[in-house]
C-alpha positions in Angstrom: 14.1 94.7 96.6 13.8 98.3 96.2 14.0 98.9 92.8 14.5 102.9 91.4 13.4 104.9 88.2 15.8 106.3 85.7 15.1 109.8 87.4 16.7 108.6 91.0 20.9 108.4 88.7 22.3 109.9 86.3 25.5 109.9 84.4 27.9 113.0 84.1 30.3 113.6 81.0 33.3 112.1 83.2 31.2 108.6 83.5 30.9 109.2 86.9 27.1 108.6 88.1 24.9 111.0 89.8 22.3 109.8 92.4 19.4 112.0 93.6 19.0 113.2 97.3 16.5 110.7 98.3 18.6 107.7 96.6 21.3 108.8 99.0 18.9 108.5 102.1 17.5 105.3 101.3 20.7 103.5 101.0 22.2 104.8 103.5 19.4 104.9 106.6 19.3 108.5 106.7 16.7 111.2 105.6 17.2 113.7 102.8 17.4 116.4 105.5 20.1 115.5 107.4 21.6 114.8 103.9 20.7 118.4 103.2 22.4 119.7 107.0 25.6 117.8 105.7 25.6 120.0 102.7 25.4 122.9 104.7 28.4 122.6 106.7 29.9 121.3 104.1 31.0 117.7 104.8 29.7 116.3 101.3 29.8 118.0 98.1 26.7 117.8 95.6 26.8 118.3 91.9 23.8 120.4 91.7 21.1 118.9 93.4 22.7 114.9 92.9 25.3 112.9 94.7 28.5 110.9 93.2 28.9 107.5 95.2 32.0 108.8 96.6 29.6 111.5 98.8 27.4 108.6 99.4 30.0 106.5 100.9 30.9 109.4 102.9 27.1 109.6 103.9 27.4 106.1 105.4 30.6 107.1 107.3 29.6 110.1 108.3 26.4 108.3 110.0 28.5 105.3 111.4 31.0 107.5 113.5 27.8 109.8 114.7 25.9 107.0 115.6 29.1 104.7 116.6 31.4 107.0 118.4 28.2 109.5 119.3 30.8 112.1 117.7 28.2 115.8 116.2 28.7 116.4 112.5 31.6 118.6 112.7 33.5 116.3 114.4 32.3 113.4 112.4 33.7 115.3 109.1 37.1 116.1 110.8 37.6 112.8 111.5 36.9 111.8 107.8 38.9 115.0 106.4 42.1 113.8 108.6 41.9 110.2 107.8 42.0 111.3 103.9 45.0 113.6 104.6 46.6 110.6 106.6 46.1 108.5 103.6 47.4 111.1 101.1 50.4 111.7 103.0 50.8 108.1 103.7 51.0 107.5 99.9 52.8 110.2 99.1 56.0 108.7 101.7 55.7 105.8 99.9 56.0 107.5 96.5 59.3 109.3 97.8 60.4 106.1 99.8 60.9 104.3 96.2 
């Protein structure tokens, strides 16, 4: 078991956690470059220089339909993106529906 310093998370005023770059690549397989390319085109959003969980996750996904599906980035983040609005609109019928 890998185990990390205090350095590798943080936690924000909200009580969310941080994570650093390199936290995000170990857990999810991937380097902290292609971390960096994702925060480029913007399919994850960074706090600074750290990651909340919720952009980690998103990592992992991200990487699973590249790697699954052989899908490039930007089609790999519009296939997230629509599944969220898909799932927000989904809710939001059901909302109106009761």
């Amino acid at each position: 078991m890998t185990e990390f310093s205090s350095s590798s998370m943080v936690v924000c005023a909200d009580d969310d956690r941080l994570y650093t770059f390199e936290y995000a690549a170990l857990v999810t397989g991937t380097s902290t470059i292609v971390i960096e390319q994702f925060v480029e085109v913007g399919s994850i959003e960074p706090v600074g220089s750290m990651l909340r969980s919720r952009e980690i996750g998103r990592i992992a996904q991200l990487q699973r339909l590249r790697q699954d599906l052989g899908l490039n980035l930007v089609g790999a983040t519009m296939v997230l993106d629509l599944a969220q609005e898909i799932a927000q609109l989904r809710a939001l019928l059901e909302i109106l529906r009761s």
